[in-house]
C-alpha positions in Angstrom: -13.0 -15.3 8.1 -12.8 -11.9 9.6 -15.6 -9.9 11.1 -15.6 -6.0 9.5 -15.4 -3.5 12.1 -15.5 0.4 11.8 -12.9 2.2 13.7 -13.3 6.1 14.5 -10.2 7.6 15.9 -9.8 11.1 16.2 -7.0 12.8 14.4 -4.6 12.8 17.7 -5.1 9.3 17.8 -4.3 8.7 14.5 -1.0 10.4 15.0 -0.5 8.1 18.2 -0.9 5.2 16.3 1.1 5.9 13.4 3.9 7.1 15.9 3.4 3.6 17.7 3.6 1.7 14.3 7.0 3.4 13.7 8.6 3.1 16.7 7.6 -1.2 16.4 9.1 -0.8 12.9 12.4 1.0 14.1 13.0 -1.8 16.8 12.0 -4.9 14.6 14.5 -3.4 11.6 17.3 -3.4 14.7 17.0 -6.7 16.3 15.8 -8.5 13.1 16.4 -8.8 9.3 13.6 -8.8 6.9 14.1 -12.5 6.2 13.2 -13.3 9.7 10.1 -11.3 9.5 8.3 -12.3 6.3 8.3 -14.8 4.2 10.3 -15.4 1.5 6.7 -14.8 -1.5 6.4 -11.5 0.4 9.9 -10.4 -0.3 9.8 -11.8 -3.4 6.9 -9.4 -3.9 8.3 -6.6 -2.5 11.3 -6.7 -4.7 9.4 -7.2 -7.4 7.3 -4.1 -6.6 10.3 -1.9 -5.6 11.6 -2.6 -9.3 9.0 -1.6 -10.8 8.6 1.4 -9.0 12.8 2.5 -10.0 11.8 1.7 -13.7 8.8 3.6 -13.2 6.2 0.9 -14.1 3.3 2.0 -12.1 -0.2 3.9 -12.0 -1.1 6.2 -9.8 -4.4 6.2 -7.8 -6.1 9.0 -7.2 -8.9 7.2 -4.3 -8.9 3.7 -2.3 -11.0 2.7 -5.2 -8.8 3.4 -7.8 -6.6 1.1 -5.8 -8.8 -1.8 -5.3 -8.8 -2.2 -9.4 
């Protein structure tokens, strides 16, 4: 099981991070396919969410808890 931690980053670092996530992203969608990546419940999943969200089957959350329900 995983320990909690609390992270603080400042806003800049934030940014930083987010820039370094996408540039990760970028390279993995180059040099690999999503099947290679995740496996195959996940995409499963993520179809299934991606459908719902083109037919509009969703509920927007408004706060993290809102999401958690």
């Amino acid at each position: 099981m995983m320990k909690n931690i609390t992270i603080e980053l400042s806003p800049q670092e934030f940014t930083e991070l987010l820039q370094a996530y996408q540039t990760l992203q970028m390279f993995l969608d180059k040099v690999m396919s999503p099947n290679e990546l995740y496996r195959e419940n996940f995409l499963s999943g993520l179809r299934s969410a991606q459908l719902e969200v083109e037919i509009g089957q969703f509920e927007e959350v408004h706060s993290f808890d809102d999401f958690l329900r």
